[in-house]
N, C-alpha and C positions, 0 to 999 in steps of 0.2 A: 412170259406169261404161260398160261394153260400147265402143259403138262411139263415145260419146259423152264419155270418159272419155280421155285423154291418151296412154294405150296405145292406146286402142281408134281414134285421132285417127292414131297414126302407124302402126297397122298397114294401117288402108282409104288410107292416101297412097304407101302403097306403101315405109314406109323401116323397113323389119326391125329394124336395128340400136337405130335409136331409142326404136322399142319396146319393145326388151331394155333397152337403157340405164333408160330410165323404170321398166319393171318393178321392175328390180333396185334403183330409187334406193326404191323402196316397200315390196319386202320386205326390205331393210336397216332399213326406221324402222318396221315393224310387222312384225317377225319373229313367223315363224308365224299369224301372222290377217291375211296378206294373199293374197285372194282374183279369181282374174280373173274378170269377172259375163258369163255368157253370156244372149241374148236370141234372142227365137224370136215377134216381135210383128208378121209380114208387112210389116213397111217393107221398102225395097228398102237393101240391104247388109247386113241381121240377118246371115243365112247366111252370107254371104264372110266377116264380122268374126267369128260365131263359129266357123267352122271355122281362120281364122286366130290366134285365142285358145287354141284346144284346141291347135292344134300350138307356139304359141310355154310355155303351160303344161307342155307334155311335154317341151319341152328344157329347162325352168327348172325341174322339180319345184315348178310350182306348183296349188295346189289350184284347180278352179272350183266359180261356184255358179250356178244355175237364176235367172234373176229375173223379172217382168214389165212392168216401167217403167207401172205399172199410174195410171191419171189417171181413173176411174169406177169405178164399183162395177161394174154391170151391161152387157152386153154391146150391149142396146138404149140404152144412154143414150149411146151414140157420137153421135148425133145432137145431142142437145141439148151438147154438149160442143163439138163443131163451132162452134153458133151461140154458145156462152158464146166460143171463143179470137178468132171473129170478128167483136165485138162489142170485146174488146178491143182488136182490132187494125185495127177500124173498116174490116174489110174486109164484103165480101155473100158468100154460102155461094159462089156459081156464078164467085166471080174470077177468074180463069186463071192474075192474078201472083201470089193466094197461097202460103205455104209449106204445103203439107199434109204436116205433120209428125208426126202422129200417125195409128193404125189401128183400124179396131174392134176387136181385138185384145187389147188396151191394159184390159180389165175384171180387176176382183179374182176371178182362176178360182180351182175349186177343188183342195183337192192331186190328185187323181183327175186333174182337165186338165192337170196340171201335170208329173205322171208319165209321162203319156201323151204329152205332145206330146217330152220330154227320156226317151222310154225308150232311146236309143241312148247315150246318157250319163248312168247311174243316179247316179255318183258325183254328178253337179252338184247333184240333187234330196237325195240323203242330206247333202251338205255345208249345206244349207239349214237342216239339221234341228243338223247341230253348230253352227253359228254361234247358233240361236236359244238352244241350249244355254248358251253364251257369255254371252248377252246378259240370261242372268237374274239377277233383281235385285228384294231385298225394299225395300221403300216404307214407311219407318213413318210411318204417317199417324196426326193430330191434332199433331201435334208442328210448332213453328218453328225452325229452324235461321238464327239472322243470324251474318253475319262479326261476329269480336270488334271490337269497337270501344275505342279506347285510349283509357284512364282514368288520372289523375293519381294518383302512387303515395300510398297510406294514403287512399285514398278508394272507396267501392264506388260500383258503377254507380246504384244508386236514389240514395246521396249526392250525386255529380257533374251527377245529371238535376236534383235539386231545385236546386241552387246555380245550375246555367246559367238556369232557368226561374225563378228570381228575380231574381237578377242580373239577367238579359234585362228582365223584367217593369218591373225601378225605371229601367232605362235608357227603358224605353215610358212610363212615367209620366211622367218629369221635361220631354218634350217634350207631352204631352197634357193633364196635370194643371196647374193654378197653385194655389200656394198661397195666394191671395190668395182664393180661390175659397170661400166660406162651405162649401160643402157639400164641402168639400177631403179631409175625414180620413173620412167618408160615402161618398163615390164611391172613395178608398183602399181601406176597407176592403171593400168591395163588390169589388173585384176580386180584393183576396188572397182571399176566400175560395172567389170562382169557383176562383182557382188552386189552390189547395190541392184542392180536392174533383177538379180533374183531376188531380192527382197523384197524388194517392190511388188512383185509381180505375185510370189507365196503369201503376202501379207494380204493385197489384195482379193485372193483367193482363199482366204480366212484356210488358209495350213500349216502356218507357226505350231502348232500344239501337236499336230502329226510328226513334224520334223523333230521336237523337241522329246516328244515321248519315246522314238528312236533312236533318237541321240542317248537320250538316257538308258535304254537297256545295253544297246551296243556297250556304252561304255563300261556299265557292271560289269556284264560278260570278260569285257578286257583286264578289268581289273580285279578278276574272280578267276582267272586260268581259265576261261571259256574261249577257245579260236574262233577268230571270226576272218570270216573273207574280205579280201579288199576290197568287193565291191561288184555287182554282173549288172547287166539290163541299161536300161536308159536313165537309172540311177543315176549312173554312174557320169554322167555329164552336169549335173551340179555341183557348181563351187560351194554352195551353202554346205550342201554334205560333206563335202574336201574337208571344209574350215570344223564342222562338228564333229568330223573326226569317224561318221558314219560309213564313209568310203574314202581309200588312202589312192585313189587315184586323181590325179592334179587332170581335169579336163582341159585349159586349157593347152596343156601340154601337148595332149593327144587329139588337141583340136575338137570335142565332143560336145554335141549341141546338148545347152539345156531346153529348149523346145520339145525337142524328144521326149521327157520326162512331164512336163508340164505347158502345159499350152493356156492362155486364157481364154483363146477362142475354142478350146472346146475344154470346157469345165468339167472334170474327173479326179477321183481322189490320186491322190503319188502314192507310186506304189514300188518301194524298194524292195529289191531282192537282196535278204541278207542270207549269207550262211556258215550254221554255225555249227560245230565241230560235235558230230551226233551223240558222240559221248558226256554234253555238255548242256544241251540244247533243251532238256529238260530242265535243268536247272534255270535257264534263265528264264519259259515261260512260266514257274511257279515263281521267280523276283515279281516281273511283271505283273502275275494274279495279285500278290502280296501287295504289290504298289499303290495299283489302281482300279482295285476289287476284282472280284472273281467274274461277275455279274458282267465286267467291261471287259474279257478279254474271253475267246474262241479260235478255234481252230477247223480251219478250214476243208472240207475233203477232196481230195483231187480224185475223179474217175478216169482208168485208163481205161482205151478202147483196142481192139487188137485189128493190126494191120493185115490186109486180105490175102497177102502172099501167106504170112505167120501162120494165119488163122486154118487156111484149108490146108495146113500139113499136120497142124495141131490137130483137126474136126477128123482127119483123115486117120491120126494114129489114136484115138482115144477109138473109132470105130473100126482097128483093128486090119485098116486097110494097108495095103503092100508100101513101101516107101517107093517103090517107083510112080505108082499110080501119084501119091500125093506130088512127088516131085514133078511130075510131068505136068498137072494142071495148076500150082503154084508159077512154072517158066512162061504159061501161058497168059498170067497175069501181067499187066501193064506196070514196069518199074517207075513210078512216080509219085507223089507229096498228093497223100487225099485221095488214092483207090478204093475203092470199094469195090465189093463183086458186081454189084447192079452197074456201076460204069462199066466194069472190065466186061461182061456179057452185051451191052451198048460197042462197045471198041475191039472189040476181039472175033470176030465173024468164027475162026479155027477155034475159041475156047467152046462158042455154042455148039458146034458142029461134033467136036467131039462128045461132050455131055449127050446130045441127043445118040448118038449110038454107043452109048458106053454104058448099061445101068448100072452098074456100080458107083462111076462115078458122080451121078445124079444124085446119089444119097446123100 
C-alpha cells in the first residue's frame, strides 16, 4: 500500500493515468472494501504520495485509511531495529551505501497519535475503525476442522483407516517377517496388537482423516519423484504410520513409544514431521491445494530468534565495534540452552562490572 503499493508506485513516477487504471482494476475485484492507505512515517515522498492519493481518491470516489507501516513496538526500539535490518543485510550502522528505508516513526502509536498527526483528514482514521469492523470474526476454538477426505462408497472413515492400516501392516510384514521364523506367529501377533491399540485409541480421538490426508500426500510425493524422509519426531513411534507407509521406520523394532506422539490424556492434534526434498516440496503443497481446496491448506511461519552469544558479536560488528571488544563480552556470556542477556547480567557479576566501566561497551 501507500507509496509502496502499485498505485502508490505509479503516482510518485509521475503517470496519473496508470494509477487510475490500477485503482480502478482493484475496486472492480473488491467492490466496496477497496481502500487507498495513506502514510505520515517521515520518509521522504509520505507527503507527495499522500496528498496525491487524497486527490486521485476524490476523483474516483474512493474511500482512504490512516496506516503506520508500523516494524516495532516502541518508538526507542528504532535503534535496535536498525542493527537487526543491518545485520541481515550484513551491512554496519554508519554505511553510506545503505538503504535507510525505514523511520523512527514506524512504532505501534497510539489512537490518540494517530488522530493527531491525520487531524486534517478525520475520515482516514474513522475508515480504520470501519474496516476493523469488517474484519470481525468469531474463532471457535477447541474444535478441528480437516478437508473432507474421500472414502470408498458403503465404507465410513474409521472403516477405511482400519482396512488401509491393515492392509499396509501385512504388506510390512511379508517383507520383515519369515515364516520360517519359529517365533513367526509371536512377533505377528505382537504387532497386530500394538496396531490395534493405535487404532483404537486415533479412532477415538477422531484423527483418522489427519492420518489418511498424510498418508495420501506422502504417497503422491513418492510416486511423483518427490524424496521423502523416513520419518523424525515422535512420529516416528507409530505403527499405524509404519503400515500407511508415512514413516519407514518399524517402532517396534526400535522400541519407540507411540504415547509420545499421542496421548488421550492429553488431547492435541498429531503432528508429523515430514520432509521433503526442497526441490520437490512445492510441488506437492500445490497436489494437496488441488485435492483439498486452496481455502483448507496454509503454511505456517516459523520466527527465529538470535541467541545472546550470536547476537552481541553481530550488534557489535554492524556497530562497527573492534572484534575483540565483541569477542571478549560474547565469552562472558553463559554457554547454556535459553540465555538471554537479562539472565547472563542476573548470573554474570564480571559481565556487569565490565559494561559499567567500559562505555563502549554499553552501547
Amino acid at each position: 500500500g501507500s507509496r509502496m503499493g502499485d498505485v502508490g508506485k505509479a503516482l510518485m513516477a509521475g503517470k496519473p493515468e496508470l494509477a487510475r487504471e490500477r485503482a480502478r482494476y482493484w475496486m472492480d475485484l473488491y467492490t466496496d472494501s477497496y481502500y487507498l492507505e495513506l502514510q505520515r512515517t517521515g520518509r521522504p515522498g509520505d507527503e507527495d504520495c499522500l496528498h496525491l492519493s487524497v486527490e486521485l481518491a476524490g476523483a474516483l470516489g474512493l474511500p482512504v485509511v490512516a496506516t503506520n507501516d508500523v516494524h516495532f513496538l516502541e518508538a526507542e526500539d528504532f535503534e535496535a531495529h536498525e542493527a537487526r535490518v543491518c545485520i541481515g543485510e550484513s551491512r554496519t550502522l554508519d554505511d553510506p551505501r545503505r538503504d535507510r528505508r525505514f523511520s523512527d516513526q514506524q512504532y505501534l502509536r497510539s489512537a490518540d497519535e494517530m488522530i493527531e498527526l491525520f487531524s486534517d483528514i478525520p475520515e482516514a482514521i474513522e475508515n480504520t475503525v470501519e474496516i476493523a469492523r469488517r474484519c470481525s470474526v468469531k474463532v471457535r476454538m477447541g474444535e478441528y476442522f480437516l478437508p473432507n477426505n474421500p472414502i470408498p462408497d458403503g465404507m465410513t472413515m474409521d472403516d477405511y483407516f482400519r482396512k488401509v492400516s491393515e492392509e499396509g501392516l501385512e504388506e510390512r510384514l511379508a517383507k520383515t517377517l519369515s515364516k520360517d521364523d519359529p517365533e513367526y506367529d509371536a512377533k505377528r501377533e505382537a504387532y497386530y496388537k500394538r496396531l490395534y491399540f493405535e487404532l483404537d485409541i486415533i479412532i477415538q480421538m477422531g484423527f483418522p482423516g489427519y492420518f489418511l490426508i498424510v498418508m495420501d500426500f506422502i504417497k503422491w510425493a513418492k510416486n511423483n519423484g518427490v524424496p521423502v524422509g523416513p520419518g523424525r519426531g515422535s512420529g516416528a513411534g507409530s505403527l499405524v504410520a509404519y503400515a500407511q507407509l508415512i514413516t519407514d521406520l518399524d517402532p517396534l523394532e526400535y522400541d519407540l513409544l507411540f504415547e509420545r506422539f499421542l496421548n488421550p490424556e492429553r488431547v492435541s492434534m498429531p503432528d508429523f514431521d515430514v520432509d521433503f526434498c526442497m526441490e520437490g516440496r512445492d510441488r506437492v503443497i500445490e497436489y494437496t491445494a488441488q485435492k483439498y481446496g486452496r481455502e483448507a491448506v496454509s503454511q505456517i511461519i516459523t520466527f527465529g530468534t538470535m541467541a545472546a552469544k550470536a547476537v552481541v558479536r553481530d550488534v557489535a560488528r554492524v556497530q562497527g565495534k573492534s572484534y575483540g571488544l565483541a569477542d571478549k563480552l560474547s565469552k562472558m556470556i553463559p554457554f547454556e540452552p535459553g540465555m538471554t542477556l537479562e539472565k547472563a547480567l542476573e548470573q554474570e557479576p564480571q559481565l556487569v562490572e565490565f559494561l559499567e566501566n567500559d562505555e563502549e561497551a554499553q552501547e
